[in-house]
DOBAVEX-935312 format. One line per field, with one value per residue (C-alpha): residue number from 1; x, y, z. Coordinates in Angstrom, 3 decimals, decimal comma, padded with zeros to 6 digits. Layout:
REM residues N
num [NUM;...]
c1 [X;...]
c2 [Y;...]
c3 [Z;...]
END
This chain:
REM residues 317
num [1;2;3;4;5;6;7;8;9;10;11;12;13;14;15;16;17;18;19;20;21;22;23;24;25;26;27;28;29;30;31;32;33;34;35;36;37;38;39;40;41;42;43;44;45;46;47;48;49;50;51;52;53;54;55;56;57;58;59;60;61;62;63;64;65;66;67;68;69;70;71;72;73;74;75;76;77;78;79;80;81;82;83;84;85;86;87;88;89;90;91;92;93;94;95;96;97;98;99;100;101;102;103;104;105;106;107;108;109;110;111;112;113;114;115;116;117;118;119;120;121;122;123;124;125;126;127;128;129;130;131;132;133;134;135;136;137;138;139;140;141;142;143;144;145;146;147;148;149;150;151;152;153;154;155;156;157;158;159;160;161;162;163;164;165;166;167;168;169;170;171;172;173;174;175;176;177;178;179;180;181;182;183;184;185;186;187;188;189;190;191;192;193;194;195;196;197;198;199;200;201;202;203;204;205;206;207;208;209;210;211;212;213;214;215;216;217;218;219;220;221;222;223;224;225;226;227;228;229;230;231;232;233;234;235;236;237;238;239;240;241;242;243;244;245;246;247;248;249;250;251;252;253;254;255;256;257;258;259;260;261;262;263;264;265;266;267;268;269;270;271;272;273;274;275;276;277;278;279;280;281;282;283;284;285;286;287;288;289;290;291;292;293;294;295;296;297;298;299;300;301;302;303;304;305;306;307;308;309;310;311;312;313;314;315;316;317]
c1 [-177,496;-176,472;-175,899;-173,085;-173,909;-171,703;-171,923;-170,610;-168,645;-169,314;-166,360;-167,318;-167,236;-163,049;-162,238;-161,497;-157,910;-155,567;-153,721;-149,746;-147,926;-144,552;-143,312;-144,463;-141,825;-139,861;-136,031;-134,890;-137,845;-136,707;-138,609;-139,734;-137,251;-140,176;-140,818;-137,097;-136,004;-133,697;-130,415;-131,837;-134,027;-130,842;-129,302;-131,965;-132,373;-128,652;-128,643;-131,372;-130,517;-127,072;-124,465;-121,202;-120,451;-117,681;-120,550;-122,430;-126,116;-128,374;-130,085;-131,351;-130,772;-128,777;-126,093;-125,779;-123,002;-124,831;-128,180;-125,962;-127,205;-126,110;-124,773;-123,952;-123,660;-127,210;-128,692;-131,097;-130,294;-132,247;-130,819;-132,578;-135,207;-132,931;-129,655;-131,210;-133,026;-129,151;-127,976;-130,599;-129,777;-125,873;-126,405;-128,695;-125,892;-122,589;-125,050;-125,730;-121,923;-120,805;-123,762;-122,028;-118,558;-119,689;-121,028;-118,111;-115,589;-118,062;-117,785;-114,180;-113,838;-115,846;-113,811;-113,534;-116,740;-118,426;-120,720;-121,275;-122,876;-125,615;-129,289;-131,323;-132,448;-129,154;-127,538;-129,856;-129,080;-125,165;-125,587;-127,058;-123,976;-121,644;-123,418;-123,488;-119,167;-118,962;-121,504;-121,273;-122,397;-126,000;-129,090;-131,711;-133,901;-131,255;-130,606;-133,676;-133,918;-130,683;-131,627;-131,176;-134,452;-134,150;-136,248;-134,024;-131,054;-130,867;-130,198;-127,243;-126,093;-126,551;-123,488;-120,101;-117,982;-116,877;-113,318;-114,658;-117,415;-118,096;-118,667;-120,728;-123,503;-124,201;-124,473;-126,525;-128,226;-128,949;-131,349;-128,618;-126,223;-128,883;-130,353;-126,446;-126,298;-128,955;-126,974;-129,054;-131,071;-128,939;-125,474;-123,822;-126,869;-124,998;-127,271;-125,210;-122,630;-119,817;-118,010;-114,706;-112,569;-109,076;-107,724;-106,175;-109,320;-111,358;-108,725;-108,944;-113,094;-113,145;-111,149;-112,972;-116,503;-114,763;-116,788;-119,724;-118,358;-119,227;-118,913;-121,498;-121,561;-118,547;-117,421;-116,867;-113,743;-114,247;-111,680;-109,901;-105,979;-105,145;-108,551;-109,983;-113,395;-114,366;-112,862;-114,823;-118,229;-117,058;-116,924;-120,170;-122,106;-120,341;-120,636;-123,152;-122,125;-123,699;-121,306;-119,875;-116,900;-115,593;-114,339;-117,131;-115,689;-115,783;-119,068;-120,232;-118,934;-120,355;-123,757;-123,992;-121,515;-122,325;-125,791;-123,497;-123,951;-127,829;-129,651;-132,752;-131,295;-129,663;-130,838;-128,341;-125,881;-122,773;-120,733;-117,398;-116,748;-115,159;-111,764;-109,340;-106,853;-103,040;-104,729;-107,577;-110,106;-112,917;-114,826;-117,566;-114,545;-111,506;-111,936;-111,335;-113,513;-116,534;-117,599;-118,038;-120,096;-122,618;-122,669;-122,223;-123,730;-126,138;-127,250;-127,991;-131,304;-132,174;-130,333;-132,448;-135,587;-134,297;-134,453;-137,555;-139,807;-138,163;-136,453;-132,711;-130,929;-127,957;-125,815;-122,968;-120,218]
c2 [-118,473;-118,494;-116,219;-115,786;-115,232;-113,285;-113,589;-110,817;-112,367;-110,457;-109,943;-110,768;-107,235;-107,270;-106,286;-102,311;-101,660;-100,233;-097,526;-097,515;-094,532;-093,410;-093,655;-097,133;-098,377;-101,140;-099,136;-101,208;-100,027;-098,256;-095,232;-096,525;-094,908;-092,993;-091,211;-090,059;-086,678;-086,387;-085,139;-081,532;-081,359;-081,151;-078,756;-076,081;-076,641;-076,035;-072,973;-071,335;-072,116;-074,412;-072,249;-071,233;-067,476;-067,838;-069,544;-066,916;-066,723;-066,520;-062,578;-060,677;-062,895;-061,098;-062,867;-062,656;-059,722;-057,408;-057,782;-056,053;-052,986;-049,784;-052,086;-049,624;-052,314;-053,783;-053,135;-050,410;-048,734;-050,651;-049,409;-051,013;-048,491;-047,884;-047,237;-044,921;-042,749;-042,978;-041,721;-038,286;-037,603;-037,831;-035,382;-032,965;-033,034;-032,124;-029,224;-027,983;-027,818;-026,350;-023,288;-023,129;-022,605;-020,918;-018,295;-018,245;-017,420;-014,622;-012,954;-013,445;-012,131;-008,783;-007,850;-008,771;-006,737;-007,972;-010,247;-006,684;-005,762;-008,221;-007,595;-009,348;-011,576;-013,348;-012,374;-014,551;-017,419;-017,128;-016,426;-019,886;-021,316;-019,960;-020,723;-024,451;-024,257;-023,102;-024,968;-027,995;-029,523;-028,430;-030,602;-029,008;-027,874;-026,764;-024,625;-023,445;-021,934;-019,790;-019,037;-014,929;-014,797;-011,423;-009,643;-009,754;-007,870;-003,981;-003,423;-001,665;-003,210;000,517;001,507;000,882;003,553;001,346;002,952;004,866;003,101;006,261;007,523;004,250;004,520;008,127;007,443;004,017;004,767;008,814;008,570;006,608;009,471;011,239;008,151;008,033;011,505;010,241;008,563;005,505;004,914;001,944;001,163;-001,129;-000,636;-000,045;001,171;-000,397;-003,474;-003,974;-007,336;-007,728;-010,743;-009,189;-006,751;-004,869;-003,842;-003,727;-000,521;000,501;000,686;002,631;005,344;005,536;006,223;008,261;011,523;009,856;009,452;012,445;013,328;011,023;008,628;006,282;003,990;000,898;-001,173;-005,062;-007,438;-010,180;-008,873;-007,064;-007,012;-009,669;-010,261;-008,999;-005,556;-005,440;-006,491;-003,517;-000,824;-001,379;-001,713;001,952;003,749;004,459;003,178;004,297;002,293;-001,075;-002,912;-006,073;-009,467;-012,666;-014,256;-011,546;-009,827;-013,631;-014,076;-010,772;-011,967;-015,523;-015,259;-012,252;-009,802;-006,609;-006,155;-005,298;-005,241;-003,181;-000,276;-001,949;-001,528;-002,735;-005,582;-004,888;-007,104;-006,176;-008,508;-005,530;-006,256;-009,098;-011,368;-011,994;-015,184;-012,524;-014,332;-012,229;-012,021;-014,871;-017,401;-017,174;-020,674;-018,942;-016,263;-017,956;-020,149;-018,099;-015,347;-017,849;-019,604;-017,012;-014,058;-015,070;-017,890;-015,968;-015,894;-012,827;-011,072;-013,684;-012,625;-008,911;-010,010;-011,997;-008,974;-007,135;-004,646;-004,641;-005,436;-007,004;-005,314;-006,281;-003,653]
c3 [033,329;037,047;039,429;041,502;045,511;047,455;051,481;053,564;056,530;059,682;062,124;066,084;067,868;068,923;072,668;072,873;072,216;075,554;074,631;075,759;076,745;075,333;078,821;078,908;075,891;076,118;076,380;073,084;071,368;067,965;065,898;062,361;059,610;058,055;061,085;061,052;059,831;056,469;056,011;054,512;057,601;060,056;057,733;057,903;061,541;061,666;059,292;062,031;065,894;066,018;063,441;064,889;065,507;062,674;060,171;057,544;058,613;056,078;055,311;057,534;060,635;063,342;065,225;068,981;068,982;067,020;068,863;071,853;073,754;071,352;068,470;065,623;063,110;063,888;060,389;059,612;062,642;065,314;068,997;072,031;073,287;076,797;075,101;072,452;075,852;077,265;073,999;074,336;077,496;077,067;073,870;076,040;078,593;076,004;074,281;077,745;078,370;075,649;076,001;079,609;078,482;075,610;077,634;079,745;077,098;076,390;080,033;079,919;076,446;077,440;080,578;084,302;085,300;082,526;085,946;087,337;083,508;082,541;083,507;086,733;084,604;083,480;086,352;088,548;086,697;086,811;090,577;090,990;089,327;091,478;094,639;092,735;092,941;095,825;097,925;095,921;098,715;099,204;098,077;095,379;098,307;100,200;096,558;096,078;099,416;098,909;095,670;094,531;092,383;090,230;091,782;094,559;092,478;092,035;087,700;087,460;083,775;082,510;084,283;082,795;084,759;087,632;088,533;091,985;094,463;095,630;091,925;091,209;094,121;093,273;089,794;090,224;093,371;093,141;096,623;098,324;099,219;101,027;103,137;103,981;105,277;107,980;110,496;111,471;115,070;116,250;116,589;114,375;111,819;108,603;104,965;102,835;103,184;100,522;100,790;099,141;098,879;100,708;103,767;101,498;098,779;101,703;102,586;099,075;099,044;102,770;101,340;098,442;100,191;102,837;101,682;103,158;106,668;108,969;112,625;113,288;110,866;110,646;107,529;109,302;108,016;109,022;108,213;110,363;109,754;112,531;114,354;116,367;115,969;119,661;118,783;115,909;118,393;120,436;117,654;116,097;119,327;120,338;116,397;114,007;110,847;107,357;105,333;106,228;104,112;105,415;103,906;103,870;106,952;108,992;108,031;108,190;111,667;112,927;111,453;112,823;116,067;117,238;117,703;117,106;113,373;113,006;109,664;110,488;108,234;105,824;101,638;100,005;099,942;097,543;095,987;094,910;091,698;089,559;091,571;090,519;092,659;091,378;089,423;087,883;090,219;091,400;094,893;093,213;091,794;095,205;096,761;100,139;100,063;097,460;100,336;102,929;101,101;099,615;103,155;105,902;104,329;101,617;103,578;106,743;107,202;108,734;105,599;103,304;105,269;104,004;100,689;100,358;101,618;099,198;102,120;100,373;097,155;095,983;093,712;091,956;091,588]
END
């Protein structure tokens, strides 16, 4: 029986292969079919990155509209991190309004001198407001430095009886009357200084605390109808004055124009806010006279100085 041989044919070592770029193909050179992609390939690539904005996208895949800063319709609620901050703060802001106005409805629903009622506490705050109005003008440093802190405020919110000043400050301020019946060491040094937002309640107020002017102690009257503010330099630098009632732009003026009204006696700073304009505007809320107290008299700064050290009060009357 024979044997078949088999020889194995050995293949001469070929030359190593150069390898040809894609940049290096001939420009009518053509992609083999099988490398091509099929019809249900485009589709889905389609369905994904090319549909048209009137097309239905498949579940769950948002379309560019709704992926829009603060998109309600985005589903399950997603809000970009920024608009949903913008969103807090906008809601912080309308609560904080309405507790504003909410509490102003309740001062005008108590009464007029309902300002003249509410603890040091409150009152502080509601002071900073109105300085806000009228000095809207004034940076938050600028604020802070005018600021009436309470401690700066004399409590009077146990009084209700506000009909007669003269009534009120024995009443509220039972060692007053008797400091008053001192007459002070310099000229033009008053105790006490009411400010009151017209000529005419400033007339009202003088004759009011008239039982506390004496032989030697005056109750100076400082307004700017009928008296020019020289006249008024001359009277307190020649009278001792226990009581002084003026408007804000004259008691201002005297303060920062002039060296004639001193404050070295002076406890008490009174605001008359119980007293309502033809518009039921109070001394704190008349554009002309709001400005000038907040500015010219609560912003001077030897009267602020006064404060501070804890040498005078406001009250509100």
């Amino acid at each position: 029986m024979s044997s078949r041989t088999t020889t194995a044919t050995i293949e001469p070592r070929s030359k190593k292969t150069k390898i040809i770029s894609g940049d290096a193909l001939d420009d009518d050179f053509e992609l083999d079919a099988s490398f091509l992609p099929s019809d249900d390939d485009e589709q889905g690539a389609i369905a994904l990155t090319g549909a048209d904005d009137d097309d239905e996208l498949p579940s769950g895949v948002l379309s560019d509209s709704e992926v829009e800063v603060g998109n309600d319709n985005i589903p399950g609620g997603v809000v970009v991190g920024d608009a949903k901050k913008k969103r807090k703060r906008e809601e912080k802001e309308r609560k904080k309004r309405a507790a504003k106005k909410a509490r102003v409805e309740e001062d005008e629903a108590a009464g007029p001198d309902s300002l003249a009622l509410l603890p040091s506490e409150i009152l502080a705050d509601r002071m900073a407001e109105k300085q806000t109005k009228a000095l809207p003008g004034l940076s938050a440093l600028e604020k802070d430095d005018l600021r009436l802190v309470e401690s700066m405020f004399q409590d009077t919110s146990s009084i209700s009886d506000r009909k007669s000043l003269y009534e009120f400050i024995k009443t509220a301020l039972p060692t007053l009357p008797a400091t008053l019946a001192k007459p002070p060491k310099k000229m033009g040094s008053p105790r006490v200084i009411v400010v009151a937002g017209a000529a005419l309640r400033v007339a009202d107020l003088c004759r009011e605390v008239k039982p506390f002017k004496t032989k030697d102690i005056d109750v100076g009257k400082l307004f700017a109808k009928h008296f020019k503010l020289a006249e008024h330099v001359t009277y307190l630098e020649k009278n001792k004055v226990g009581i002084a009632v003026g408007t804000p732009n004259r008691i201002g003026k005297l303060l920062s124009e002039t060296e004639s009204l001193n404050l070295t006696h002076l406890s008490h700073l009174m605001l008359d806010v119980t007293h309502l304009d033809a518009k039921k505007r109070n001394l704190l809320d008349m554009p002309e006279c709001r400005e000038d107290l907040f500015k010219l008299v609560l912003g001077n700064k030897g009267l602020m100085e006064r404060l501070r050290m804890g040498r005078m009060k406001v009250v509100l009357y």
